[in-house]
N, C-alpha and C positions, 0 to 999 in steps of 0.2 A: 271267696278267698280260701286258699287251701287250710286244712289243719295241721300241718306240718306248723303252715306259721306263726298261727296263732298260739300253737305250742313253745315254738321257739322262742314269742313273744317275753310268754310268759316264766320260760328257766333264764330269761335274760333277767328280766328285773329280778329274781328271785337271786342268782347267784354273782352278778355284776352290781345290780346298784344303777346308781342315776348318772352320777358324772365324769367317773375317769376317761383321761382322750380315746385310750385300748376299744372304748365299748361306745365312740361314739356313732352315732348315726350313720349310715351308708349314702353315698352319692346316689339324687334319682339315676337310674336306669334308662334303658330306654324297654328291657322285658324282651328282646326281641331274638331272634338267631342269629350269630356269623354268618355276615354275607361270605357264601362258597369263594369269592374270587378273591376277600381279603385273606381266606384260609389257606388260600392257593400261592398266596404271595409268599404270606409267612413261610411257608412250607420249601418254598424254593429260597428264600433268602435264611434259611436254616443251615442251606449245602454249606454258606460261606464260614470259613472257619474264623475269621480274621474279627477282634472284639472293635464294639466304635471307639473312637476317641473320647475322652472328657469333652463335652458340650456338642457328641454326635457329629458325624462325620461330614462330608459335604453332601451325600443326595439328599439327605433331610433336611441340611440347613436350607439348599435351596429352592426344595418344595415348599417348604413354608414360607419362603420370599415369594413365590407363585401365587401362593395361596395367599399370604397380604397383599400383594399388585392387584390381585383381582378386588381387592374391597377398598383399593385406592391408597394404600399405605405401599411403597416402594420399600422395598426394604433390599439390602447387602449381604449373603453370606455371611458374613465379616460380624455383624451384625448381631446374628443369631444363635440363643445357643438351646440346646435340649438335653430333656434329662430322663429320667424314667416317674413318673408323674410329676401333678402338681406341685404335692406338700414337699417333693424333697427340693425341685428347683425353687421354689418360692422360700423354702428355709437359705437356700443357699443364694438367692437375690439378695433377701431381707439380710443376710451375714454381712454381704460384700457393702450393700448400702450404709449401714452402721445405723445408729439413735433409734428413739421410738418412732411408735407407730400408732397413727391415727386412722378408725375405722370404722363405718357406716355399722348403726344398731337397728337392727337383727343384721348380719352378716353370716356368710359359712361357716359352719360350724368348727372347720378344718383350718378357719385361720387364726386364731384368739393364740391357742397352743401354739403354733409356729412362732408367734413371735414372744412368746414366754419360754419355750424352750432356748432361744437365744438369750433368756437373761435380760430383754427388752420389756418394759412396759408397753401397753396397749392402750389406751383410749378412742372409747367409744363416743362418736356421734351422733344424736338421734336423723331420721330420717324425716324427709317430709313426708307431708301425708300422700304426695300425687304419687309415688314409688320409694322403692327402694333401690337400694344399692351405692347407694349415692349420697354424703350428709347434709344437713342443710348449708346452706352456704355461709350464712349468719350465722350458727351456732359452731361453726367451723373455724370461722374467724375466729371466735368468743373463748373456744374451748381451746385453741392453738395460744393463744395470748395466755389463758388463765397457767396454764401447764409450764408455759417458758416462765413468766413470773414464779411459779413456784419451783425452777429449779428441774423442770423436765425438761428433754431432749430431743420436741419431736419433727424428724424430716424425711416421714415416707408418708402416704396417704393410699391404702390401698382401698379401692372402688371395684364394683362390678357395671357393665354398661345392661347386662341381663343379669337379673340377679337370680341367686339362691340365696336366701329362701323365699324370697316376697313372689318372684317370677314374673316382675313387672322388669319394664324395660324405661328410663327415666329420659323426660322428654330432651330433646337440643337443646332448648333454652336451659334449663336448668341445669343439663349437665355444664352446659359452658361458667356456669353461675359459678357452681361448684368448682369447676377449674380452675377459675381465675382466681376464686379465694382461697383454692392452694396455694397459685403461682404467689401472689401476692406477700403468703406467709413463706414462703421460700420451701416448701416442701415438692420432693420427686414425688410423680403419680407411678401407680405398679395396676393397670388397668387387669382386672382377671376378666377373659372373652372369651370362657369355654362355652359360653351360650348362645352366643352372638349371632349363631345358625339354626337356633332353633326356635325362633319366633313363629307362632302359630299364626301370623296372617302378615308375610313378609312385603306386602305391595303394599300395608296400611301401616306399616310400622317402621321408623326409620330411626335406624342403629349406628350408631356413631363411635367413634374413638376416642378418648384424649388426646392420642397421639398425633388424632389431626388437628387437637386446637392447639397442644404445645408440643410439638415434634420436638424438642429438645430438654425437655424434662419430662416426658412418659416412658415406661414400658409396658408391653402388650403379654400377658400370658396365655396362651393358650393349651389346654389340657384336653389333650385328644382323646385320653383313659375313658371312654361311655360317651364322648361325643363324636368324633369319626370313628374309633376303634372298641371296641369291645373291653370292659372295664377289667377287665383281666389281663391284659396287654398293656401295660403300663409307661406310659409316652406322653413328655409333653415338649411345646417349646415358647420362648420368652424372643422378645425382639427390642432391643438397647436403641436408642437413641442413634442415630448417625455421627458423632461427637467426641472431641475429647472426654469427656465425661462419663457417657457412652461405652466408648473401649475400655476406662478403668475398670467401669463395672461389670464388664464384659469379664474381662480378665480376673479380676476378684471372685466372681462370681464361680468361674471355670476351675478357680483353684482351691473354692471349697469344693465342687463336686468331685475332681481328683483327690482329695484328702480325705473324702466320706465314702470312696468308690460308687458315685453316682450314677453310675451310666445306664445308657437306654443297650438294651440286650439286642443283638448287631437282628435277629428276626423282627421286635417289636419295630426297628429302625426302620427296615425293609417295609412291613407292612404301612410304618406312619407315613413314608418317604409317598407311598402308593394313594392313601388314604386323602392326604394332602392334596395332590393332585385331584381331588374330585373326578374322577372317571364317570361316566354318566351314570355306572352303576350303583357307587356310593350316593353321587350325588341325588340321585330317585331315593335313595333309599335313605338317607336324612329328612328331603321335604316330604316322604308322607310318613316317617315317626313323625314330626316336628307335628302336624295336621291332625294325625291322631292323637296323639298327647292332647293337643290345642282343644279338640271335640271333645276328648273324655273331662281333661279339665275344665271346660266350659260348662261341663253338665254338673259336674261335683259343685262348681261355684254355685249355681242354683240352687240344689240343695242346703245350701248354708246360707243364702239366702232366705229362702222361703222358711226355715224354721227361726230366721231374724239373728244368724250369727253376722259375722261381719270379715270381708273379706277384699281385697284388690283384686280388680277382674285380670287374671292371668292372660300374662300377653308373651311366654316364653319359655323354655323347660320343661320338665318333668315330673309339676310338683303344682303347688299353693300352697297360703299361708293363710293359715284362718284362726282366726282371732272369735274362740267362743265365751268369752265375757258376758256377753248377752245372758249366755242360759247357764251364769254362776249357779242359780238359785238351784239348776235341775242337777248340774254338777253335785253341789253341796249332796242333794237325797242321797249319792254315791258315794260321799267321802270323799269326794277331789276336791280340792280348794287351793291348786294351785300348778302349774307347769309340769313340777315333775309327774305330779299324780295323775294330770289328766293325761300325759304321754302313754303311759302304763294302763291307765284303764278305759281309752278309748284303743288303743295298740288291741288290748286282747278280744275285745268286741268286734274290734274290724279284721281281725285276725291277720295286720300287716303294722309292719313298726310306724308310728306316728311319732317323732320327735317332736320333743316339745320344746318351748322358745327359750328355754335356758342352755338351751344347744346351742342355742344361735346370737348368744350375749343379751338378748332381752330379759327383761324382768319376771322374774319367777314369780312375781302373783298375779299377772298376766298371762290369763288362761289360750297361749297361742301354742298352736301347732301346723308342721309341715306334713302336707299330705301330699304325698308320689301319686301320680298316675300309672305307675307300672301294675301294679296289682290288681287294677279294673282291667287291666287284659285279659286276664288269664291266670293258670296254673302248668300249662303245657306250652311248648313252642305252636305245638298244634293252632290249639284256642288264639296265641298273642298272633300269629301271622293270618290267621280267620278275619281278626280285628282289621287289622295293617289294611288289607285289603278287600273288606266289603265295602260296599256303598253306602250303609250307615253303621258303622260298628256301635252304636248305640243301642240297636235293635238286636244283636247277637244275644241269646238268652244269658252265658254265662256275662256279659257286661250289664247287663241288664240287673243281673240278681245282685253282684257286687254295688250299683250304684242306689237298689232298691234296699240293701240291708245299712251302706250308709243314711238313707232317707230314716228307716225305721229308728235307727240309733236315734238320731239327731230330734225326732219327732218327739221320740221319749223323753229327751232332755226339755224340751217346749212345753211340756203338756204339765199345763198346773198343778198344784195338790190338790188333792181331791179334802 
């Protein structure tokens, strides 16, 4: 890993600090280069002078109806609205929705503040152990009841069906569990599926909606920002209920984005509009990141295994979630004994940011962190597209030395006192 990074690691902790939103953690990546024919798009849908509308114009809306028909979801124009990423449409859903919000613990790290910046309370649900993303179903009930008795307000329940940070994908049966023990407590689902295409072994692993258990109390977000598009290109879109209830929110939603000048920039539109559609050239060029990601994080999990940390076998994204509690004691020799600290000083040894799980609403003496696969590519588009495209990018020497100096760290934390 480059030493740019690891430098940068370290003037971060040194002049930011551990928690403000400003300096939190970056979405995985995918590491990779603009595909030439997305740059191409942008570039011609640049000519047009003419800015989108609040909630994005019609070629967009209706490529994302395309793009949900094709995964079984029909969706309406009507329906649909887009914005210029996640956090700002999802601040301006959660606005139109109104009351608190209830939310799977560890969760992205980008939603806790969305819904405190509204003046909303947040409550966290622990997760089961089989995944993340998703609260328990029982504790969901438990913690909906204890909160209305005390005078809380809560009626949204935001989920991932692919999660960040865990990067597990939660099975049918339980997600239905979990739905129904929404539907039950009367709470709307706000499904986030910006991952929902990047499961590293798509014929073993089957990804599902809420929207197809309650089409009339879900919506779907998807955030295109590093998953079709390039994370610099900032686009995402949501998909409302078919519904009177639906259109409110539709409309609510549409008139905070006009009120905070929300909109998706009429090029990133153009390219999302293109993106959406999956051309076979995107489309190639999603399933073999999702593949690679899948192999490089497969191999990082072993690692963490074999020195007896603990981890969920990643089945999604860009990333894991490793839980090194095990080797508190090797921790401790360093002076970490807790979230923040092991962010910061396993960060400067891997010479790539590792957030740590108080990013992500977990418990700060719960030594957990989220590790990207972006950085075992590479330092060059050279090296990451080498990766992309060999036949074992496990064997390319610079992925090789990245996954041999994680080993080495991790060994060291293992190895008893003498």
């Amino acid at each position: 890993m480059a030493e740019g990074t690891r430098r940068a690691v370290t003037e971060r902790t040194v002049a930011e600090g551990h928690g403000p939103v400003r300096y939190g953690p970056p979405a995985p990546e995918p590491g990779l280069p603009v595909l030439p024919e997305l740059t191409a798009v942008l570039a011609e849908a640049a000519r047009r002078p003419a800015p989108e509308p609040p909630g994005g114009g019609e070629p967009v809306r209706a490529a994302a109806c395309r793009h949900w028909a094709r995964r079984g979801l029909a969706t309406a124009p009507e329906n649909v609205a887009a914005g210029p990423g996640a956090p700002g449409l999802l601040l301006a859903l959660l606005g139109a929705c109104g009351g608190d919000v209830i939310l799977p613990r560890p969760c992205p790290a980008w939603w806790t503040p969305q819904v405190r910046l509204l003046g909303r309370r947040a409550y966290h649900v622990p997760t089961p152990a089989e995944c993340g993303g998703v609260p328990d179903p029982y504790a969901l009930l438990e913690t909906v009841r204890r909160v209305r008795a005390e005078g809380g307000d809560p009626r949204v329940l935001l989920l991932s069906v692919a999660d960040d940070p865990t990067a597990t994908v939660p099975p049918p049966e339980l997600l239905r569990e979990a739905c129904e023990a929404a539907a039950d407590s009367g709470l709307f689902l706000v499904s986030d599926e910006t991952w929902r295409d990047t499961v590293h072994r798509p014929h073993d692993t089957l990804v599902l909606s809420p929207a197809e258990m309650l089409p009339e109390q879900a919506a779907v977000l998807l955030d295109l920002s590093g998953a079709l598009l390039p994370a610099g290109w900032p686009a995402a879109v949501v998909r409302f209920p078919g519904t009177p209830r639906g259109t409110r929110l539709r409309a609510r939603t549409l008139d905070v984005l006009t009120a905070t000048g929300a909109l998706v920039a009429g090029p990133v539109a153009g390219a999302a509009a293109h993106a959406l559609d999956e051309p076979d050239v995107v489309a190639a060029r999603a399933y073999a990141a999702a593949a690679l990601h899948g192999t490089v994080a497969a191999a990082v999990h072993r690692e963490l295994l074999h020195v007896g940390a603990l981890a969920r076998p990643p089945q999604a994204g860009r990333h894991l979630y490793a839980d090194l509690t095990p080797l508190r004691a090797g921790l401790a020799r360093h002076g970490v004994g807790d979230a923040m600290e092991l962010e910061d000083w396993l960060g400067a040894r891997l010479g790539a940011p590792t957030p740590g799980g108080q990013r992500f609403a977990d418990e700060l003496g719960a030594l957990r962190v989220r590790l990207s696969t972006g950085p075992f590519l590479g330092a060059t588009p050279q090296d990451r597209l080498a990766a992309l495209t060999a036949r074992d990018p496990l064997e390319l020497p610079h992925v090789r030395r990245s996954l041999e100096l994680l080993g080495t760290v991790l060994a060291e934390l293992a190895e008893p006192t003498g």
